[in-house]
C-alpha positions as a printed Julia matrix, in Angstrom:
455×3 Matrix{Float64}:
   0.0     0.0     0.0
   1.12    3.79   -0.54
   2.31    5.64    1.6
   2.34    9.57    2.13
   5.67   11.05    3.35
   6.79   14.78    2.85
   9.81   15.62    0.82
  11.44   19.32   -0.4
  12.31   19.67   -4.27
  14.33   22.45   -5.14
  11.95   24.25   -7.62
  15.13   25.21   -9.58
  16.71   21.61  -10.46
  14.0    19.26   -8.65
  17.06   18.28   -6.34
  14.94   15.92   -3.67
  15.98   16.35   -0.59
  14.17   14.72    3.01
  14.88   18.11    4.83
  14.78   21.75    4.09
  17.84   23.28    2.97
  18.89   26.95    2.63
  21.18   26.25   -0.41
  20.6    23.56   -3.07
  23.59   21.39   -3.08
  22.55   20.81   -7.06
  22.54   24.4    -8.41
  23.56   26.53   -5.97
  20.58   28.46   -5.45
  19.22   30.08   -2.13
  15.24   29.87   -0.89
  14.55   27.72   -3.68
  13.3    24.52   -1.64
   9.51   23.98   -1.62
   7.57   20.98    1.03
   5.63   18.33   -1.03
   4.03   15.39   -0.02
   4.52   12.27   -2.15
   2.87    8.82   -2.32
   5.94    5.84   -1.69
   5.91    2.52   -2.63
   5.63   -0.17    0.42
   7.93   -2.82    0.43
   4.87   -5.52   -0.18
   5.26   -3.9    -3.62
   8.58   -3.66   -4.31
   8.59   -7.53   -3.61
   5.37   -8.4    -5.94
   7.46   -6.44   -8.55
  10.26   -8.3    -7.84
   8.81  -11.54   -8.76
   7.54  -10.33  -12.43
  10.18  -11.9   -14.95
  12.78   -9.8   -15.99
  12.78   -8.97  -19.89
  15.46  -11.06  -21.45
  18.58   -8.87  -23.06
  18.88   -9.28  -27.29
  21.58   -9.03  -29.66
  21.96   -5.75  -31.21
  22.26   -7.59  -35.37
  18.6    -9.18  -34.22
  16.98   -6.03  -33.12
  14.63   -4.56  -36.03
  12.4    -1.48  -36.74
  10.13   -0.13  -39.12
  11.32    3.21  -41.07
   8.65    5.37  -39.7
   7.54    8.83  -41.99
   7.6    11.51  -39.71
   4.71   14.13  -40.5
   5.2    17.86  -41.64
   4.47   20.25  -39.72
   2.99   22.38  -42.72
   6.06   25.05  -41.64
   9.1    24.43  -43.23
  10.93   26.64  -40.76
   9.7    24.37  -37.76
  10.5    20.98  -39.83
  14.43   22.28  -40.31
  14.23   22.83  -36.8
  12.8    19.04  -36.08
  14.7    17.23  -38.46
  12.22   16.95  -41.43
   8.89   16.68  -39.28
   7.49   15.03  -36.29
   8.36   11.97  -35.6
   5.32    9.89  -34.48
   5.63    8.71  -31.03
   7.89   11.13  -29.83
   7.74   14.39  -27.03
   8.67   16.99  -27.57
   8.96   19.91  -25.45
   8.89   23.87  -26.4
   9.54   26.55  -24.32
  10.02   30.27  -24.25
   9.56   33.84  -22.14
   5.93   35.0   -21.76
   4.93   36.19  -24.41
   6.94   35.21  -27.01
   4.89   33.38  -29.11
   4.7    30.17  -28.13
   0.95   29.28  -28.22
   1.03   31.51  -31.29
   3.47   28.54  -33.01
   1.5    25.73  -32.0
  -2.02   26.96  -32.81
  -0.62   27.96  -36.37
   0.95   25.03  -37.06
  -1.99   22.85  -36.09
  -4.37   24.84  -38.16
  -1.91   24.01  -41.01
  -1.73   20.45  -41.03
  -4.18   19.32  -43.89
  -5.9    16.2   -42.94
  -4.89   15.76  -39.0
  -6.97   14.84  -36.4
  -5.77   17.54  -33.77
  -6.52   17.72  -29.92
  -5.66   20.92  -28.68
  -5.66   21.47  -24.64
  -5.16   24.27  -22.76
  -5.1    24.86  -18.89
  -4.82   28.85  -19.57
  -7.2    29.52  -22.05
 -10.72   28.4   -22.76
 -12.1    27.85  -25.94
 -13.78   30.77  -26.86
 -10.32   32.89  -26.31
  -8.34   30.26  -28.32
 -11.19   30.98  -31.61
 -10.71   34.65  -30.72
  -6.63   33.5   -30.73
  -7.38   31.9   -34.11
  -9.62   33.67  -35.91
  -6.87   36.73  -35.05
  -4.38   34.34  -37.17
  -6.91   34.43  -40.25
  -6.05   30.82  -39.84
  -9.1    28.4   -41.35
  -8.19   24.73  -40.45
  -8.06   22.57  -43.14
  -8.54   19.61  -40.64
 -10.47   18.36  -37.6
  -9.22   20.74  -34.92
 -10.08   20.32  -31.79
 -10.4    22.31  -28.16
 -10.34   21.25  -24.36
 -10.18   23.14  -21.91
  -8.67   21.05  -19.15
  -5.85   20.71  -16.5
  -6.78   17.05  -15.04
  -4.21   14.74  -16.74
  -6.44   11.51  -16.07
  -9.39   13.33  -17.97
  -7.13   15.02  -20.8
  -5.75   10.95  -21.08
  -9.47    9.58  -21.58
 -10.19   12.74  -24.09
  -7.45   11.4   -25.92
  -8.39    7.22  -25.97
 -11.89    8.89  -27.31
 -10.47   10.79  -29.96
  -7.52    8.75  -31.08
  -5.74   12.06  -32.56
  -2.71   12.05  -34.74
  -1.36   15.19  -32.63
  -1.35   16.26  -29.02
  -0.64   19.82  -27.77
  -0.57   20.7   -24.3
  -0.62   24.26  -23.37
   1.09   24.12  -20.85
   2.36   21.06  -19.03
   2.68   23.6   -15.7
  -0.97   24.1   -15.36
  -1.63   20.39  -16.08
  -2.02   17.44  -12.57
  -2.68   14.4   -11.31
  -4.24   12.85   -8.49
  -1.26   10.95   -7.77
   0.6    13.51   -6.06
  -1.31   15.99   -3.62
   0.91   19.39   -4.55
  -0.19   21.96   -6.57
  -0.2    22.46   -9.93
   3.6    23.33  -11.1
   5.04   21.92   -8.85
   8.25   19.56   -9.28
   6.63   16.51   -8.63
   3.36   17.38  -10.51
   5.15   18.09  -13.26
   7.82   15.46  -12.89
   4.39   12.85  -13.1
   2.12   14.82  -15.57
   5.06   14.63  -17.81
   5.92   11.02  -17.44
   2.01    9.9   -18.06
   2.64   11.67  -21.68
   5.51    9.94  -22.11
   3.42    6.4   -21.62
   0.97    8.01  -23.87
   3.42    8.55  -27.14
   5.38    5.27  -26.44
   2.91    3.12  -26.28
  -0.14    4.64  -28.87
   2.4     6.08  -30.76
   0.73    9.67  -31.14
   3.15   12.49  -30.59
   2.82   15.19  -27.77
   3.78   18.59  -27.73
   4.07   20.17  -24.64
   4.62   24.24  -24.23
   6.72   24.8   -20.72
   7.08   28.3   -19.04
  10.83   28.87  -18.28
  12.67   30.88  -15.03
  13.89   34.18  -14.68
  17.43   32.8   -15.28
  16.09   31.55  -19.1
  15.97   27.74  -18.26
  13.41   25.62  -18.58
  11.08   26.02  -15.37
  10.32   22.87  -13.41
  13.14   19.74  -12.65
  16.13   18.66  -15.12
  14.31   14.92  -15.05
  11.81   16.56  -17.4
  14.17   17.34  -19.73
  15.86   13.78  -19.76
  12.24   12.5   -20.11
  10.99   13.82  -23.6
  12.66   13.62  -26.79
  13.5    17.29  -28.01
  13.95   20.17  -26.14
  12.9    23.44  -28.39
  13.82   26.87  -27.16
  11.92   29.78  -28.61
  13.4    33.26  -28.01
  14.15   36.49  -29.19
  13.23   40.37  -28.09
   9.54   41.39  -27.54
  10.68   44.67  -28.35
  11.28   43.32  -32.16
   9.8    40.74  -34.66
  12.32   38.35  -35.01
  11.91   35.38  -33.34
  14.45   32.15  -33.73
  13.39   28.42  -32.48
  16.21   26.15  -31.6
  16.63   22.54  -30.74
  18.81   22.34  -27.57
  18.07   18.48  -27.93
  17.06   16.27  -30.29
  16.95   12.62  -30.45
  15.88   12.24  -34.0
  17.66   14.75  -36.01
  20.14   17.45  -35.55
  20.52   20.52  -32.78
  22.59   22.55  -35.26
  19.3    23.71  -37.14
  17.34   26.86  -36.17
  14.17   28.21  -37.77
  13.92   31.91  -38.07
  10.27   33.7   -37.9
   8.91   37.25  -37.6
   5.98   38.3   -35.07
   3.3    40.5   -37.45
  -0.58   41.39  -36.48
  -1.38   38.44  -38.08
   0.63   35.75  -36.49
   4.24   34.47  -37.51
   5.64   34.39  -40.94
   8.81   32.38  -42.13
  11.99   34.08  -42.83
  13.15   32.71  -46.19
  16.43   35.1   -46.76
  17.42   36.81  -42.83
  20.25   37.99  -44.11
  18.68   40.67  -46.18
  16.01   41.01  -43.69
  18.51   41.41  -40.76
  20.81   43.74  -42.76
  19.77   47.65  -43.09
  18.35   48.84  -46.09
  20.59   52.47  -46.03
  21.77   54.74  -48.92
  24.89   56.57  -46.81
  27.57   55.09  -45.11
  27.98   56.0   -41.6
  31.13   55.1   -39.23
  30.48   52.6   -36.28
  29.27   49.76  -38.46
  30.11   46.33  -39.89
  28.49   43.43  -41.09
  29.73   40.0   -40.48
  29.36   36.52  -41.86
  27.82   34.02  -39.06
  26.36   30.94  -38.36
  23.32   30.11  -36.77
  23.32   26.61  -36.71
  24.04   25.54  -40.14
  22.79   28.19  -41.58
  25.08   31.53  -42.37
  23.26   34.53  -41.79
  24.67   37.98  -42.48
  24.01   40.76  -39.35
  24.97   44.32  -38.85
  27.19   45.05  -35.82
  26.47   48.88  -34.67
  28.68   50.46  -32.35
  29.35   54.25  -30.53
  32.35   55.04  -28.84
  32.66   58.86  -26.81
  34.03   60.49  -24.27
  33.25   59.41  -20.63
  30.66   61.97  -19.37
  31.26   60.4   -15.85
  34.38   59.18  -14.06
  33.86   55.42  -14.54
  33.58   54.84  -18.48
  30.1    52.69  -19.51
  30.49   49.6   -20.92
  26.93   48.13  -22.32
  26.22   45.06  -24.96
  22.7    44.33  -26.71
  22.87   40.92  -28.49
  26.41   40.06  -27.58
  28.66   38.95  -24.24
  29.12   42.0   -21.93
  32.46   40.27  -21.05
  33.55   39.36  -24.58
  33.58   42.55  -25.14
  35.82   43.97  -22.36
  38.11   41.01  -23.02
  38.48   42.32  -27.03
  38.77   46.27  -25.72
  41.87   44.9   -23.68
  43.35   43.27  -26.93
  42.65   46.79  -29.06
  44.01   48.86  -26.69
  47.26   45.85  -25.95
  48.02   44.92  -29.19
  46.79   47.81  -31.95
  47.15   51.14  -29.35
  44.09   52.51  -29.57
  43.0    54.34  -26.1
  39.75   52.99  -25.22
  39.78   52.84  -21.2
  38.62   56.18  -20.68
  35.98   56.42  -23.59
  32.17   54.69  -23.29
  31.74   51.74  -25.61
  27.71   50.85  -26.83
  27.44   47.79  -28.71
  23.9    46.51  -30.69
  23.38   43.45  -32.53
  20.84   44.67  -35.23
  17.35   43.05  -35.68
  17.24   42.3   -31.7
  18.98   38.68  -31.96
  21.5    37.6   -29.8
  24.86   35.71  -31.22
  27.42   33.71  -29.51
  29.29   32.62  -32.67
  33.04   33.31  -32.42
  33.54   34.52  -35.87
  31.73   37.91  -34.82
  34.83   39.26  -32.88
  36.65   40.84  -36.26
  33.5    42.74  -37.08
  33.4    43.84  -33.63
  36.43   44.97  -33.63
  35.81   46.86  -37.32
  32.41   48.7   -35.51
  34.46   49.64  -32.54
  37.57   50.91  -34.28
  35.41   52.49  -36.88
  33.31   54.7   -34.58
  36.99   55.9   -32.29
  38.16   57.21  -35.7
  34.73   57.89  -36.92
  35.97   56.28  -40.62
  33.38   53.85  -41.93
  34.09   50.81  -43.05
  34.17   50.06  -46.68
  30.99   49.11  -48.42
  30.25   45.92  -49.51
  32.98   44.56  -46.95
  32.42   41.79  -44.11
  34.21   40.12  -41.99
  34.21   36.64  -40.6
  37.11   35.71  -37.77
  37.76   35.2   -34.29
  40.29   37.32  -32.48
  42.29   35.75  -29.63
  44.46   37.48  -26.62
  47.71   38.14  -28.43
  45.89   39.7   -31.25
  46.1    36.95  -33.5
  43.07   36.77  -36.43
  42.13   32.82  -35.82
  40.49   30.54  -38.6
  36.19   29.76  -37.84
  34.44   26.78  -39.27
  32.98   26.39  -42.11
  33.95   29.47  -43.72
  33.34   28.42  -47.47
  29.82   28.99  -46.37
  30.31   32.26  -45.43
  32.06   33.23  -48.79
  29.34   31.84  -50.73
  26.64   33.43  -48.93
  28.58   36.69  -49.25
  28.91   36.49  -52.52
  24.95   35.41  -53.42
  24.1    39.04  -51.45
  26.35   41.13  -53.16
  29.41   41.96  -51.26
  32.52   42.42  -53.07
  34.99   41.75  -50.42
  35.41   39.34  -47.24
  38.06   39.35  -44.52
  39.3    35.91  -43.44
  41.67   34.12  -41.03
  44.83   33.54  -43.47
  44.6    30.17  -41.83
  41.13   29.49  -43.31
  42.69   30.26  -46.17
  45.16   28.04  -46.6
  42.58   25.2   -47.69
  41.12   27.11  -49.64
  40.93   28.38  -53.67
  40.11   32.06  -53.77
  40.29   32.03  -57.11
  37.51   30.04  -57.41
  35.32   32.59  -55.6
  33.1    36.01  -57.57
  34.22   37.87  -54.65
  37.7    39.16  -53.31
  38.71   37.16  -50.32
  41.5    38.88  -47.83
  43.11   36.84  -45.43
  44.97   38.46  -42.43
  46.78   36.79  -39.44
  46.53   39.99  -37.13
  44.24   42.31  -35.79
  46.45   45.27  -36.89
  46.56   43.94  -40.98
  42.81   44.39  -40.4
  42.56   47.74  -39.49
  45.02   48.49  -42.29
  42.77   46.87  -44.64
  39.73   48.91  -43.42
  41.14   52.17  -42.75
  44.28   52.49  -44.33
């Protein structure tokens, strides 16, 4: 028989604990340990279970499977992201910052999906606001679409043995319990279960779930870890309410790649697919103006082209300002030190802005170089070349180091129209510039560079 015994989850990492702690051992957070009371198996059980027969191992060359199609999504965007579709059977798990547009996603794609059978559940809207959400969209389902308005998972699981659905979205798996566990709803062990019931669900009817979780202040994934280990593909959906652009991410996937990102932009009438961000992201400007460049990146495995804005002045105040928008605030001290080191320019006593344009963030190395160009170009207030980008990392000593897959980058740079790209001389090496409809420079330090630019 069950018993009920009281344990404290840290609501940060779901660390368990059997007493209250002031500092999670697990994440290092203060205050973060909440009281729950759990059932626990008696040891009557754990012997009954002890006499089932075990399942017997098998040899890897005798397992076999069936080649399964995965289903589109309608939203070629979101299949890049997935791998090529759904695959059926899986979970999958999206999350994002309020407001973002992650019910938005969902609710377009499953008005897109021609000929599904499509249970949609929410435990924060009820039906009448999702058709408002919808009808907002201009979205007309081309399939059988349907509502629930429901938080009970045992009720949402009998919905779905009526209905049989090819797709399941739960919006969101924090407002969703069970009777199991006597906590309240989004809490670590409510969600811990609720998410391990739709796991039994899509293993063993084979109908894929798709679950919409609220993350923390910190940007994680709100709840415990386990949830993460549980489904099948984590999808992170971000960007800056302040601006359209949204990107979706796969931070794990078990059925395709995590190097993939889909690219959307947030309109009055829902999301729309970015087919070419590199002309989107780029301005659209006549002059040139000093304290800009535009560098070759990667998002994934996708280059995309972005405009690096910068302002350097005079310190109004005694401490000089240091402040980053779309790039590491610490990054960019480190490559101030190296400018001021290794080419002389004075930059301790002057404030340094720095904007990614289009309200994305980047963490791709190969941005450093244009950095550098926006920086150097505002001090001297000299712009940089048209039609010039640059693609390198910089390290301490000042060296210009190679970045992957830079043949990419050339060839993107060349299909938009630039005439010239700065490289690692390292990159190349391997390659053939001659080969290329657009001048390739290769440097080895910082200070070739800024001769090239400003000389």
């Amino acid at each position: 028989m069950a018993k009920s015994k009281s344990f404290f989850f840290c609501r940060e990492c779901g660390y368990q604990s059997s007493s209250w702690l002031g500092r999670c051992p697990e994440c290092g957070k203060f205050g973060t340990f909440d009281e729950e009371v759990v059932k626990t198996v008696s040891s009557q059980s754990h012997s009954h279970s002890a006499t089932q027969p075990l399942s017997a191992p098998v040899l890897l060359r005798e397992v076999s499977y069936g080649q399964s199609p995965r289903v589109s999504t309608c939203c070629a965007e979101f299949d890049r992201v997935l791998g090529g579709g759904i695959v059926p059977g899986s979970l999958l798990l999206l999350g994002g910052d309020p407001g973002i547009g992650k019910s938005t996603l969902l609710l377009q794609t499953a008005l897109a999906m021609q000929g599904a059978r499509i249970l949609y559940v929410s435990g924060e809207e009820s039906e009448q606001q999702i058709k408002m959400r919808a009808d907002r969209l201009g979205g007309r389902p081309t399939n059988d679409l349907y509502l629930l308005s429901e938080t009970d998972v045992q009720r949402i699981l009998q919905q779905v043995d009526a209905l049989r659905p090819d797709l399941l979205i739960v919006d969101s798996i924090q407002t969703v319990t069970t009777d199991d566990i006597p906590s309240p709803a989004g809490s670590v062990a409510q969600i811990r279960q609720c998410t391990t019931h739709f796991q039994q669900l899509a293993k063993t009817s084979g109908i894929p779930v798709l679950l919409i979780g609220h993350i923390t202040k910190d940007g994680t994934l709100a709840g415990p870890k386990v949830m993460e280990h549980i489904v099948d593909a984590v999808l992170q959906f971000e960007g800056d309410r302040q601006h359209g652009f949204r990107i979706l991410r796969a931070l794990k996937n078990r059925f395709g790649s995590t190097s993939e990102i889909g690219i959307f932009e947030m309109r009055a009438d829902g999301l729309h697919q970015v087919e070419n961000p590199s002309a989107t992201l780029l301005s659209q400007r006549d002059e040139t103006l000093s304290g800009t460049a535009v560098c070759a990146t990667l998002e994934g495995a996708r280059p995309i082209f972005i405009e690096v804005q910068s302002l350097v002045s005079s310190a109004v105040y005694g401490t000089p300002q240091r402040n980053a928008s779309g790039f590491d605030l610490r990054r960019l001290n480190l490559l101030l030190a190296v400018f001021e080191k290794r080419c002389g320019f004075k930059l301790g006593a002057k404030d340094v802005f720095l904007n990614i344009a289009g309200g994305i963030r980047v963490s791709d190395p190969a941005i450093d170089l244009a950095v550098a160009a926006a920086v150097l170009s505002s001090n001297v207030d000299i712009p940089v070349p048209s039609g010039t980008c640059l693609a390198a990392e910089i390290g301490l000593s000042g060296e210009v180091r190679p970045v992957a897959r830079v043949e990419q980058r050339i060839a993107e740079a060349a299909r938009l129209g630039f005439k010239r790209i700065i490289i690692s001389k390292y990159n190349a090496r391997s390659l053939d510039l001659r080969r290329y409809k657009i001048e390739v420079l290769p440097v080895s330090l910082v200070e070739e560079a800024v001769r090239a630019l400003f000389a």
